[in-house]
C-alpha positions in Angstrom: -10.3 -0.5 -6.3 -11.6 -1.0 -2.6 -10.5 -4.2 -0.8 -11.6 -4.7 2.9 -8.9 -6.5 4.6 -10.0 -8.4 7.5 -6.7 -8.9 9.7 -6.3 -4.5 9.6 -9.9 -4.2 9.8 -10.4 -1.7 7.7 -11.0 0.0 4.0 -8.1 -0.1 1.4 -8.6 1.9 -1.3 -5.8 1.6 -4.1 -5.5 3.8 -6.7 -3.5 2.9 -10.0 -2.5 6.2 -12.2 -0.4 5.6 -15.5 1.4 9.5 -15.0 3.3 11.3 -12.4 1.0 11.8 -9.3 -0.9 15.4 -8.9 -2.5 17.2 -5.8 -5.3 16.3 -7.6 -4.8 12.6 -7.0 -3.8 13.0 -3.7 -6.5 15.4 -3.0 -9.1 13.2 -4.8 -8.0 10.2 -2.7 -8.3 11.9 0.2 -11.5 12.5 -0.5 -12.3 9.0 -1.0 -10.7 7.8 2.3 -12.9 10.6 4.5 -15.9 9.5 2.6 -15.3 5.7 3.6 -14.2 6.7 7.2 -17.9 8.5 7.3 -20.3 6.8 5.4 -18.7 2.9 5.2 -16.7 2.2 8.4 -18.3 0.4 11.2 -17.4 2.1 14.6 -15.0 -1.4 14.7 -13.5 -0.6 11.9 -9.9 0.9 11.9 -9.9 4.3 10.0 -9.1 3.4 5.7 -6.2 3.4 4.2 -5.6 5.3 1.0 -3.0 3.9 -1.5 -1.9 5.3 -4.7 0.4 3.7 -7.1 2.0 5.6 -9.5 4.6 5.6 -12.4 6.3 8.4 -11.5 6.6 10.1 -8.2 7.0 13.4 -7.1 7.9 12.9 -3.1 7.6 16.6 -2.2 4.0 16.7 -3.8 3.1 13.5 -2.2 4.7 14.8 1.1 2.9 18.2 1.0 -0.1 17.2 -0.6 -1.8 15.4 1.7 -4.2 16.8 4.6 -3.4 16.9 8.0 -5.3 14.6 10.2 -4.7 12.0 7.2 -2.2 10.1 8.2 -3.5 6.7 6.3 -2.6 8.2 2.9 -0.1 6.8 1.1 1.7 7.4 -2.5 4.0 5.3 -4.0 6.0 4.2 -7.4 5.3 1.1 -9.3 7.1 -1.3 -11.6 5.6 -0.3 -15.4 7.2 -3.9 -16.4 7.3 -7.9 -15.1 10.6 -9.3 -13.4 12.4 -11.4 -15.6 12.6 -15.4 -14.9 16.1 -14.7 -13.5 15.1 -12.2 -11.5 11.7 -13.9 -9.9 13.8 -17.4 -9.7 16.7 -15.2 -7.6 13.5 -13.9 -5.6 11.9 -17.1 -5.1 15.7 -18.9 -3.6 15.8 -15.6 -1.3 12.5 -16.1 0.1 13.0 -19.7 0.6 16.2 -19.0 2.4 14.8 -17.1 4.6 11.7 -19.5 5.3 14.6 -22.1 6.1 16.4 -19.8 8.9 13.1 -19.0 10.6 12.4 -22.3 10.8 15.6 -23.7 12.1 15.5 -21.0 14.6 11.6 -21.7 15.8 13.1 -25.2 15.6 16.3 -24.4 18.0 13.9 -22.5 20.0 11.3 -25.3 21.3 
């Protein structure tokens, strides 16, 4: 999938694999990311970002995997499964908690 996301300025490219990730993902990826830098990116553009989500990770193969000079590549491990109610409810109270103390404290602050 390729986004363009407007506040970075730049390419993401996200890549969803259903396995353990390979040096062939990472080095396929890479790929992708040096082709966007070269033929897609504007000269305002920041460099792309290269994102692959995984079910399984290997961190030593991600680690080692990618190329130097690339530091926009990223692997990473995804949920195969949806949160239950509980747990998004439990998410949603957090979040609003939090919104609540930033907003007393921006409100303390003026």
């Amino acid at each position: 999938m390729v986004f363009y996301n407007y506040i970075l300025k730049c390419f993401v490219l996200i890549d969803l694999k259903t396995n353990q990730v390979t040096h062939q993902d990472i080095g396929q990826m890479d790929m992708y990311v040096r082709m966007y830098d070269e033929l897609k990116k504007s000269k305002d553009d920041n460099p792309t970002i290269g994102i692959l989500l995984c079910t399984d990770t290997d961190a030593d193969v991600a680690r080692y995997s990618i190329l130097n000079g690339n530091e926009q590549l990223f692997a990473t491990k995804y949920k195969t499964y949806l949160p239950t109610e509980e747990e998004l409810r439990a998410e949603i109270e957090s979040q609003k908690a939090i919104f609540e103390i930033q907003k007393q404290e921006r409100e303390e602050n003026s």
